[in-house]
C-alpha positions as CSV (number, residue, x, y, z in Angstrom):
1,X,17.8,9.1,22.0
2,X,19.9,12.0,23.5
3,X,17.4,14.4,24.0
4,X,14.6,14.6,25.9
5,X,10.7,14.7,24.3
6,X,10.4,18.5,25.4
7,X,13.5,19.3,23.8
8,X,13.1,18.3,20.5
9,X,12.3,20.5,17.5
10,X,9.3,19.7,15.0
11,X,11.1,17.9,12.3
12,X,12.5,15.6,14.8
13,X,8.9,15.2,16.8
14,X,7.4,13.8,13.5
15,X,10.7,11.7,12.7
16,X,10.1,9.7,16.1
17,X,6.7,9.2,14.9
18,X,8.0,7.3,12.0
19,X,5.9,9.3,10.0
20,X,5.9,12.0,7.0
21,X,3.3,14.2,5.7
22,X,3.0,15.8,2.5
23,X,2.6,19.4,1.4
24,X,-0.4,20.9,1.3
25,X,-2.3,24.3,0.7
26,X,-3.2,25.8,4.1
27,X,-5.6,28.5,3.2
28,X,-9.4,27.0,3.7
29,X,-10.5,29.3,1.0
30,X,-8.5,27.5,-1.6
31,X,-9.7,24.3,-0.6
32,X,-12.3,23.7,-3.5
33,X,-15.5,22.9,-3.1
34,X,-16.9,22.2,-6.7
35,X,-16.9,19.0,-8.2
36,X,-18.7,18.0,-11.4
37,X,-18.9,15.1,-14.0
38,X,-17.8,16.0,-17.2
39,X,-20.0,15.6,-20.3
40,X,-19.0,12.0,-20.8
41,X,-21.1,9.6,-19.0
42,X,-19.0,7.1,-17.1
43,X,-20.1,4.0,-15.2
44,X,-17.2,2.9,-12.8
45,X,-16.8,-0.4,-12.5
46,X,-16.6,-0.9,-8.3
47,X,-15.1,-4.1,-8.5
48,X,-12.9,-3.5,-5.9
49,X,-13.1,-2.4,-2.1
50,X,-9.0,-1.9,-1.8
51,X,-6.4,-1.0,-3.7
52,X,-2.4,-1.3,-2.9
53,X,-0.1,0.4,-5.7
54,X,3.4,-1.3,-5.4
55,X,5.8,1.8,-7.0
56,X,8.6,-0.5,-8.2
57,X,11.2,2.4,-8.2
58,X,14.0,2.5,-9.8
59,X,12.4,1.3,-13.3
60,X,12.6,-2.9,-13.4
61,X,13.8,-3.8,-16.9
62,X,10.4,-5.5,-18.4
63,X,13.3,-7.5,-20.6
64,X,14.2,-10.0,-17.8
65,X,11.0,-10.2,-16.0
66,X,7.6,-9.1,-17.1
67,X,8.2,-9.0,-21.1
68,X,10.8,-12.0,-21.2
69,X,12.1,-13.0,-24.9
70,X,15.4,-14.2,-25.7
71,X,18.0,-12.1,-26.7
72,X,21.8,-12.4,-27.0
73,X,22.3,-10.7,-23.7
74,X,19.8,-13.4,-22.2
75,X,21.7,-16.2,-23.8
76,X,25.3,-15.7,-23.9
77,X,25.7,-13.6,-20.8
78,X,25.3,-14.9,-17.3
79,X,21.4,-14.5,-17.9
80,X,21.6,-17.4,-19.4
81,X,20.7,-19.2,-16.7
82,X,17.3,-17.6,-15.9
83,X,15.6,-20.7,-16.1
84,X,12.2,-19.3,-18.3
85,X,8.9,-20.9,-17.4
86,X,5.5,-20.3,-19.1
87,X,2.5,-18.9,-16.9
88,X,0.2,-19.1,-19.8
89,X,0.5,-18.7,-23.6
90,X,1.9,-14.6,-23.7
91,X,3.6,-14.5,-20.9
92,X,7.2,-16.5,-19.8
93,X,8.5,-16.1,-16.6
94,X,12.2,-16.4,-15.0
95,X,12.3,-18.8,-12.1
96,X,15.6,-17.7,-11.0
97,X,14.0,-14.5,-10.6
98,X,11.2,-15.2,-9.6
99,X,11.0,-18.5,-7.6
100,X,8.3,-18.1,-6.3
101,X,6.1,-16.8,-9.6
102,X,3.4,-19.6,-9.0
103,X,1.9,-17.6,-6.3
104,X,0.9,-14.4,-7.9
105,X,2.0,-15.0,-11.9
106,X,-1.2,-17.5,-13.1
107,X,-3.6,-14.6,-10.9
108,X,-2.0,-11.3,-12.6
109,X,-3.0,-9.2,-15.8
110,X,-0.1,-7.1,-17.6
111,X,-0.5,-4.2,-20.2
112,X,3.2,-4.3,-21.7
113,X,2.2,-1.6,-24.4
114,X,2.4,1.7,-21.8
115,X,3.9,4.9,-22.5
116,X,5.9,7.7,-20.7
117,X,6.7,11.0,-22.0
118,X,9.0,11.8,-19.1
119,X,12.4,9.6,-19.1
120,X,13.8,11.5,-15.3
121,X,13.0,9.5,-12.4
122,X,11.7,12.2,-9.8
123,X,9.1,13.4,-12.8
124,X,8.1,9.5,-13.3
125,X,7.9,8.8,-10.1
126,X,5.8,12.0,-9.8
127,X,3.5,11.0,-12.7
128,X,2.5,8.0,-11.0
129,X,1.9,9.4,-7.7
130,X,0.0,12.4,-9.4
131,X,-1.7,10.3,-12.1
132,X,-0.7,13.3,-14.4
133,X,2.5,15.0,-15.8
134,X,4.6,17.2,-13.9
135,X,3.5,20.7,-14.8
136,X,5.8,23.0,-12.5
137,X,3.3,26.1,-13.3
138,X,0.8,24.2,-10.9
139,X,2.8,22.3,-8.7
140,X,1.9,23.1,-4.9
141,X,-2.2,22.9,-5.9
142,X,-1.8,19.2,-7.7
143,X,-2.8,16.4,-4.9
144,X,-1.8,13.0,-5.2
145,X,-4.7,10.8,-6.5
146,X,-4.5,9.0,-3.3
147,X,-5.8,12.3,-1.9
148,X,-9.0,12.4,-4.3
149,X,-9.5,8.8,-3.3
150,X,-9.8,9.9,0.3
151,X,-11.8,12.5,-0.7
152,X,-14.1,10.4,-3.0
153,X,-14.5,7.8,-0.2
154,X,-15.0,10.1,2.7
155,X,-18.9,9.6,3.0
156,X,-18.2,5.9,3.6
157,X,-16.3,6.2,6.0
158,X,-17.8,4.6,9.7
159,X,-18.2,6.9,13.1
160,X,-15.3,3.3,14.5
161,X,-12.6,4.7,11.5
162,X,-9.2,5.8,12.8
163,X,-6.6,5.2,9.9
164,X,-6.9,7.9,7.3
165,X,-8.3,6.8,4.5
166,X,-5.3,7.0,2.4
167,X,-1.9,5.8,3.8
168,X,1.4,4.9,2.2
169,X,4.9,2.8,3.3
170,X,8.6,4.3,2.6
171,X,7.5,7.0,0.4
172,X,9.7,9.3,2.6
173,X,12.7,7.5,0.8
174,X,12.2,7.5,-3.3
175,X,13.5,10.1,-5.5
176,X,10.1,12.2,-5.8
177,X,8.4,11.8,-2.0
178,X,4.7,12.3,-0.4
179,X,2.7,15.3,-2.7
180,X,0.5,15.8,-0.1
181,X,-3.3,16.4,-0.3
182,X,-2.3,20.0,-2.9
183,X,-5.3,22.1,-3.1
184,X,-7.6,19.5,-1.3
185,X,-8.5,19.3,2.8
186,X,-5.2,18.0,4.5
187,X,-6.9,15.5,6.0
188,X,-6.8,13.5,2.7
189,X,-3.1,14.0,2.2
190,X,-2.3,10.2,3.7
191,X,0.2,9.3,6.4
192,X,3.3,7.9,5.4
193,X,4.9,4.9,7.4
194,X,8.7,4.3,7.5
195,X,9.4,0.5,8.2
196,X,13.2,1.3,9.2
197,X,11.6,3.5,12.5
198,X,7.8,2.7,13.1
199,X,8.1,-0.8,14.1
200,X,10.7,0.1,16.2
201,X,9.3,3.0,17.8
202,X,5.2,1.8,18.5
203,X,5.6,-2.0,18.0
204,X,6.1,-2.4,21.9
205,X,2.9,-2.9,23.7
206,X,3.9,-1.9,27.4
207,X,2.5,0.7,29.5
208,X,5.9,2.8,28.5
209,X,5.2,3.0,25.3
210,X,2.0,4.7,25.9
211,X,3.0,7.1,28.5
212,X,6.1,8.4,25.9
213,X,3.4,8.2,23.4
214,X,1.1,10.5,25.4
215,X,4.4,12.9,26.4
216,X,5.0,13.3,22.6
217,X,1.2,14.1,22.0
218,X,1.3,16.9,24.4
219,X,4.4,18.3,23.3
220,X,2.9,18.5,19.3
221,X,0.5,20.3,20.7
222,X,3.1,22.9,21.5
223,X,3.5,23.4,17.7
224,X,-0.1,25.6,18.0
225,X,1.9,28.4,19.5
226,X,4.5,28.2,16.5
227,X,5.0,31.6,14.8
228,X,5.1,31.7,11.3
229,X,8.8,32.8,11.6
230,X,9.7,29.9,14.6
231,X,12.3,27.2,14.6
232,X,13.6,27.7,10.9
233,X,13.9,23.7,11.0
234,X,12.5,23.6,7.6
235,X,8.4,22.7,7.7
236,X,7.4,26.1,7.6
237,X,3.9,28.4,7.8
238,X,1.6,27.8,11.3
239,X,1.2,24.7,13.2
240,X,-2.3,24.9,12.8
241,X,-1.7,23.5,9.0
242,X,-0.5,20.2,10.2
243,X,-2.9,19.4,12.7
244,X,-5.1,17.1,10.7
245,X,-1.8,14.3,10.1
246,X,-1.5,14.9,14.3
247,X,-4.8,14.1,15.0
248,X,-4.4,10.7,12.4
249,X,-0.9,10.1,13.9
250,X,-2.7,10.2,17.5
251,X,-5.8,8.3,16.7
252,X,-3.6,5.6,15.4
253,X,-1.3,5.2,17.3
254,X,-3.5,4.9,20.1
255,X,-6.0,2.6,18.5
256,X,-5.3,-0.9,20.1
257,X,-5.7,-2.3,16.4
258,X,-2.7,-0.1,15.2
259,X,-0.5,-2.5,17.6
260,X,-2.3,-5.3,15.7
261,X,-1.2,-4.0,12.2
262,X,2.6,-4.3,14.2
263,X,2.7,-7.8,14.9
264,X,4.5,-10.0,12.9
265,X,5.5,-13.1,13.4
266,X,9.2,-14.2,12.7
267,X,7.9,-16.3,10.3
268,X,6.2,-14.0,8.3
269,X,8.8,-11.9,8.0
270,X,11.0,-15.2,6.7
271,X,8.2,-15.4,4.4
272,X,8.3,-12.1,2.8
273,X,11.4,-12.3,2.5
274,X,12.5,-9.3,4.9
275,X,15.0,-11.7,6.9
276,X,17.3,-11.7,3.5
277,X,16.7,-7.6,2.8
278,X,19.7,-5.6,3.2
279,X,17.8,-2.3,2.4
280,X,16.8,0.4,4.7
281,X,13.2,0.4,3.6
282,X,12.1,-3.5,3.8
283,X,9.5,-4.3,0.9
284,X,8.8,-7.2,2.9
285,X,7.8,-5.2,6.3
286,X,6.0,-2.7,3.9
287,X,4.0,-5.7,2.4
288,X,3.3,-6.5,5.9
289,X,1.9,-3.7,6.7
290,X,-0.6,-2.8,3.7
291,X,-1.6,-6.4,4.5
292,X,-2.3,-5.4,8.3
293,X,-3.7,-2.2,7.7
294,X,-5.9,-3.1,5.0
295,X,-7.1,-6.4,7.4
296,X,-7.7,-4.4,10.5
297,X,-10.4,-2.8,8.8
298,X,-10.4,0.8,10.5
299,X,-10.8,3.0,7.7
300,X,-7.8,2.7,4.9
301,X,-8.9,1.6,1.7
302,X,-6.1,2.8,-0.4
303,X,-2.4,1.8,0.4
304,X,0.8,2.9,-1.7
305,X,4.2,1.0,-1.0
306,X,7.2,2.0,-2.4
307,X,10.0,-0.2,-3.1
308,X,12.5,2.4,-2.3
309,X,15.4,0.1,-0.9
310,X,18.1,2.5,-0.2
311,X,16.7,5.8,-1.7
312,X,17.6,7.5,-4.6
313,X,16.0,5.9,-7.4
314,X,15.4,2.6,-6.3
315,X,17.3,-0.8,-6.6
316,X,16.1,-1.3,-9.9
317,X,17.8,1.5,-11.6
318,X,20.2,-0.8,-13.7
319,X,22.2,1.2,-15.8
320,X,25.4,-0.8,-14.6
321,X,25.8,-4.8,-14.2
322,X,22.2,-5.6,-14.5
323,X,23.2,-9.3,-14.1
324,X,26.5,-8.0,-12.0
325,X,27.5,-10.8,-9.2
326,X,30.3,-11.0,-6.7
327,X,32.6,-8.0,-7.3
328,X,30.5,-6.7,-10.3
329,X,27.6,-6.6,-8.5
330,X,26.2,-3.1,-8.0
331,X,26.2,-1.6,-4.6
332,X,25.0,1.0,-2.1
333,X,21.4,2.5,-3.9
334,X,21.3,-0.6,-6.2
335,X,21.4,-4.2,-6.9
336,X,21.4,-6.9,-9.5
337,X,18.7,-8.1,-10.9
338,X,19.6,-11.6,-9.2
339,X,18.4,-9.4,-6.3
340,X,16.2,-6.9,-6.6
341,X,13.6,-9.1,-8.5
342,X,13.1,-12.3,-6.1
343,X,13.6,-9.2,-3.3
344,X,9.9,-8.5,-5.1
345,X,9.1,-12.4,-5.6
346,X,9.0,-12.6,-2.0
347,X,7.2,-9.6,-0.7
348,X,4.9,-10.2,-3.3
349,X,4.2,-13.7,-3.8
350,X,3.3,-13.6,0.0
351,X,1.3,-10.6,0.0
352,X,-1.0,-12.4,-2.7
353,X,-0.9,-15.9,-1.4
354,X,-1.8,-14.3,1.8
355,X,-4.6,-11.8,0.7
356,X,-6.5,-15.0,-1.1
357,X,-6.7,-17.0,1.7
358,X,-8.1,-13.9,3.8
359,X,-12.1,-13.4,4.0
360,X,-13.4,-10.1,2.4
361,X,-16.1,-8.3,3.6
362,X,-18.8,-9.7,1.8
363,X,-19.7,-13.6,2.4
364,X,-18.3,-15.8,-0.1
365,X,-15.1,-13.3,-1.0
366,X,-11.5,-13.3,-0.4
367,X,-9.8,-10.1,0.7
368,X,-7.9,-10.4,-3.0
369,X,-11.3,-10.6,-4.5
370,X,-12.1,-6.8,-3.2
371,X,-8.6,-5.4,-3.3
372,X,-7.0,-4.6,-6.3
373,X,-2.6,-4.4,-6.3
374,X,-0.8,-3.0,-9.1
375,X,2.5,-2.6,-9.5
376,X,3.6,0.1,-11.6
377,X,6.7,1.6,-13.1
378,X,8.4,5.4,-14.1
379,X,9.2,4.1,-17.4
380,X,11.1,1.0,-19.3
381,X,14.3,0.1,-19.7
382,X,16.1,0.5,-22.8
383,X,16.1,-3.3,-25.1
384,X,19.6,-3.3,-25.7
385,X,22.8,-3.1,-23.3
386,X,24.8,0.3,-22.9
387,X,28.6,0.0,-22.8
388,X,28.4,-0.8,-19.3
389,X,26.5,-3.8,-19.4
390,X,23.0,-2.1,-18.2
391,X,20.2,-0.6,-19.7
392,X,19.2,2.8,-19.5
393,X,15.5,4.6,-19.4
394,X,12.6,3.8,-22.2
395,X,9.5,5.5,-22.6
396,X,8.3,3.6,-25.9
397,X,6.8,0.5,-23.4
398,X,7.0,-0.8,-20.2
399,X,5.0,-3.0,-18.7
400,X,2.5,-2.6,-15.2
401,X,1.1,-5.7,-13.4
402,X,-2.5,-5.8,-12.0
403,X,-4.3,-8.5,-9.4
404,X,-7.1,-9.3,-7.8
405,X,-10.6,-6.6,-7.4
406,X,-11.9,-7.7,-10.5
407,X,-9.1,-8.0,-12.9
408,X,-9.1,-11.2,-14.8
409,X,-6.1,-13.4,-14.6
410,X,-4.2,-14.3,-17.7
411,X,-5.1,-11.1,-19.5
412,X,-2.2,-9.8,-21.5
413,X,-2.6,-6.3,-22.9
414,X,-0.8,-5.5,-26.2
415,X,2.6,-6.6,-27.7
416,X,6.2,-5.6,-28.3
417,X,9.2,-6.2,-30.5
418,X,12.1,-4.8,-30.5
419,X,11.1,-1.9,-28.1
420,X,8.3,-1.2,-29.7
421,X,4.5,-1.9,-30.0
422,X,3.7,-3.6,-32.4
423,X,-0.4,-4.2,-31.0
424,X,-1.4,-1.8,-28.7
425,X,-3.8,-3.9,-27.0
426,X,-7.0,-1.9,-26.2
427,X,-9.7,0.0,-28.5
428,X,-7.8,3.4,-28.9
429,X,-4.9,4.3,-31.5
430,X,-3.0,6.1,-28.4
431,X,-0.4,4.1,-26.3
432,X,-1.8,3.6,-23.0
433,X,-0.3,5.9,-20.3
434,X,0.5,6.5,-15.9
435,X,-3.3,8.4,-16.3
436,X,-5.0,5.4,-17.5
437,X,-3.9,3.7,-15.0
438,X,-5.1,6.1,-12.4
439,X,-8.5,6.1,-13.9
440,X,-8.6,2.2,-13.5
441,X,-8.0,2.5,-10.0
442,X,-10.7,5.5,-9.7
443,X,-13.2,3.1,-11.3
444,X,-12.1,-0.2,-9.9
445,X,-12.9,2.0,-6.4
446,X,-16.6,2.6,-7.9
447,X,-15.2,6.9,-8.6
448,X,-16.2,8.8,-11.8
449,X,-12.8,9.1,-13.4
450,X,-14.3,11.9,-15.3
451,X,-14.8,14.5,-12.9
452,X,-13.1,17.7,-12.4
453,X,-12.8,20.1,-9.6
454,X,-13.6,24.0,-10.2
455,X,-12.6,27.0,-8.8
456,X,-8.9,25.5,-8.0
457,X,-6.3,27.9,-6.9
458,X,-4.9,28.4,-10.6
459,X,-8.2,28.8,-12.4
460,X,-7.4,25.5,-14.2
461,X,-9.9,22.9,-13.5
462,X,-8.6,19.8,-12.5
463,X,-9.5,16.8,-14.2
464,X,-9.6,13.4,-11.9
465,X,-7.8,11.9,-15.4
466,X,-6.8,14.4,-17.9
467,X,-7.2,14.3,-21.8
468,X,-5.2,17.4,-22.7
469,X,-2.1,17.7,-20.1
470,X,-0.1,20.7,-20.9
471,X,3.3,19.7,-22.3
472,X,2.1,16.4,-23.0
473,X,-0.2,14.7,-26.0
474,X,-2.3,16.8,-28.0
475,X,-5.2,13.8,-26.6
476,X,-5.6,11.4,-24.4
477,X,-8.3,8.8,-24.3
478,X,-10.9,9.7,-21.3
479,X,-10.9,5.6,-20.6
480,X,-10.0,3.1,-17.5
481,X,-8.1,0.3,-19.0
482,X,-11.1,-1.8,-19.7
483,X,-9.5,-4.8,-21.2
484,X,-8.2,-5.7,-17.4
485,X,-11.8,-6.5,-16.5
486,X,-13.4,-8.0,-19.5
């Protein structure tokens, strides 16, 4: 490595752990304390145990995949060979895309009609980790919703839990990474595992590995004596405000089922396609892993994966050579759809197929019965080709798919043409948007979606799912997407 443990600096201690941590707010007495229901009564559903949010960076053009229909792109260009199958009546699939669709596409539910004010991919990106609009004015006191889960879930939590309740794979790499825990506790701000480092670094299970382990433990704990003004290496403010993600990034590591989340097989790996992955974040690995984690049953209920391939925005930003091949192909940060979406098949399909055959925690259950995976989206992509053969960014629709914890298979919600919604799909004259889907996930995880937190560091209260975002509509619908579920 070069250097030795005791010479390292902080940024590098926590990059050896193959872990990030967010920002957070260090001063107890802006942690707030009040939480009430607003005055709508809400009954969340609590169909689900688990949830794993797939972040499909980089904006997948629904066109080709998830809102197929013919067009003269699809027909006279090399899309033409896309080979379209039908799952059921509203929804067509690509099987040279997707070859292996049969494994998740009859179980999934889509809402196709969603809508996204913001068209820039770190304030997307940020949306959907925030479950609300970017709002500069309150930046540093915002947690991501993964945080209120954690802190929603915290009194069921058992004395044999180690993993935080909130973790998350390759967030470190998109365009907008880990918010942290904001105005909340930092011990709900999530861990964050890198699959280029961690399985690297801790998937050994040799007396070594435990001794270096215990060295780098002792030398964190040099980070107590830190001064405000130390290193200059770029984390900042006192040691003290990172301890909670050190005691986490301990109690895992040391936890003999963390070496259990590690172990894959070779032909797992084949399976979820990581074998065939040129990226530097494997989906496949980070598939893997929510799988494990989730499985080993030591206190994570919420997961977050980010396809983040190579950074940036994602390998699914096509605004050049969507169906490039061979010397048109796009490179470095992105790929061609003939790529990036059976990349996804893969990690996916496997993921599903193996979560079904898994038992849940109550009898008679699967562990996809009780976990709920959604894979979600900045924005669209725009229904006709640019100059360069691509498509650029669409907020009128885009399509989200959900599985499993309750969501019924088959269900498709609203419709498009030409870009456009032509049937919304649900009860409300408002598109749905990012914060209806974080309300579905609150309820699906039995949490009031309509409570807010008082006395925040702003004066603002904040709203587990807003219905008046500044910048944004004049209303949106206080609702989970009920038309998943019934």
């Amino acid at each position: 490595m070069g250097k030795r443990i005791e010479e390292m600096s902080r940024r590098e201690l926590l990059k050896i752990f193959g872990i990030s941590v967010g920002a957070v707010i260090a001063d107890p007495a802006a942690w707030p304390r009040n939480v009430q229901a607003q005055s709508k009564k809400i009954t969340p559903r609590g169909t689900a145990r688990n949830v794993i949010v797939v972040q499909n960076c980089g904006a997948m053009s629904q066109w080709e995949t998830w809102d197929f229909r013919p067009t003269k792109y699809t027909d006279t260009f090399p899309g033409k060979d896309l080979d379209v199958q039908k799952v059921n009546a509203d929804f067509q699939i690509s099987k040279t895309l997707f070859p292996q669709y049969q494994k998740w596409a009859p179980k999934a539910a889509l809402v196709r009609t969603l809508w996204e004010n913001s068209l820039v991919h770190f304030t997307g990106m940020y949306h959907s980790q925030a479950g609300r609009a970017f709002n500069p004015a309150i930046l540093r006191e915002v947690p991501a919703y993964g945080s209120i889960v954690a802190m929603e879930l915290e009194n069921q939590r058992k004395p044999s839990d180690t993993f935080p309740t909130f973790m998350s794979v390759d967030l470190w790499n998109t365009r907008c990474p880990q918010i942290g825990s904001g105005m909340l506790h930092p011990k709900y701000s999530g861990l964050d595992l890198n699959t280029s480092t961690v399985f690297e670094s801790f998937g050994g299970a040799d007396a070594k590995a435990e001794t270096d382990l215990s060295r780098r433990w002792e030398v964190l704990n040099r980070m107590a004596e830190v001064s405000p003004s130390g290193s200059g290496d770029g984390l900042g403010g006192k040691a003290e405000e990172y301890s909670a993600h050190y005691q986490y990034a301990y109690k895992i590591l040391m936890d003999p089922r963390f070496k259990k989340v590690l172990a894959v097989t070779d032909e797992e790996k084949q399976r979820y396609g990581v074998d065939k992955d040129k990226g530097v974040c494997k989906l496949g690995l980070a598939m893997l892993l929510a799988r494990n984690v989730l499985a080993s049953d030591a206190g994570t209920r919420f997961m977050w994966v980010s396809n983040a391939y190579n950074g940036n925005a994602g390998g699914n930003d096509n605004h050049d050579n969507i169906y490039g091949r061979g010397a048109l192909a796009p490179r470095g940060f992105l790929m061609p759809i003939y790529d990036s979406a059976p990349r996804l098949d893969a990690a996916l399909g496997s993921l599903i197929e193996d979560l079904s055959k898994m038992p849940g925690k109550e009898s008679g259950k699967t562990m996809l019965d009780e976990t709920m995976v959604v894979v979600l989206h900045e924005f669209g992509r725009n229904p006709d080709f640019n100059l360069n053969n691509g498509r650029d960014h669409w907020g009128p629709v885009y399509s989200d798919v959900f599985i499993g914890g309750g969501v019924k298979p088959g269900r498709i919600i609203g419709k498009t043409e030409g870009g456009k919604p032509v049937d919304i799909g649900w009860g409300y004259k408002q598109q749905p948007m990012k914060d209806h889907v974080t309300a579905t996930v609150y309820s699906a995880l039995g949490i009031d979606y309509s409570k807010k937190i008082e006395k925040t560091p702003s004066g603002r209260a904040y709203e587990y799912q807003q219905t008046a975002p500044l910048g944004g509509p004049a209303f949106i619908p206080l609702t989970d997407i009920a038309e998943l579920f019934v």
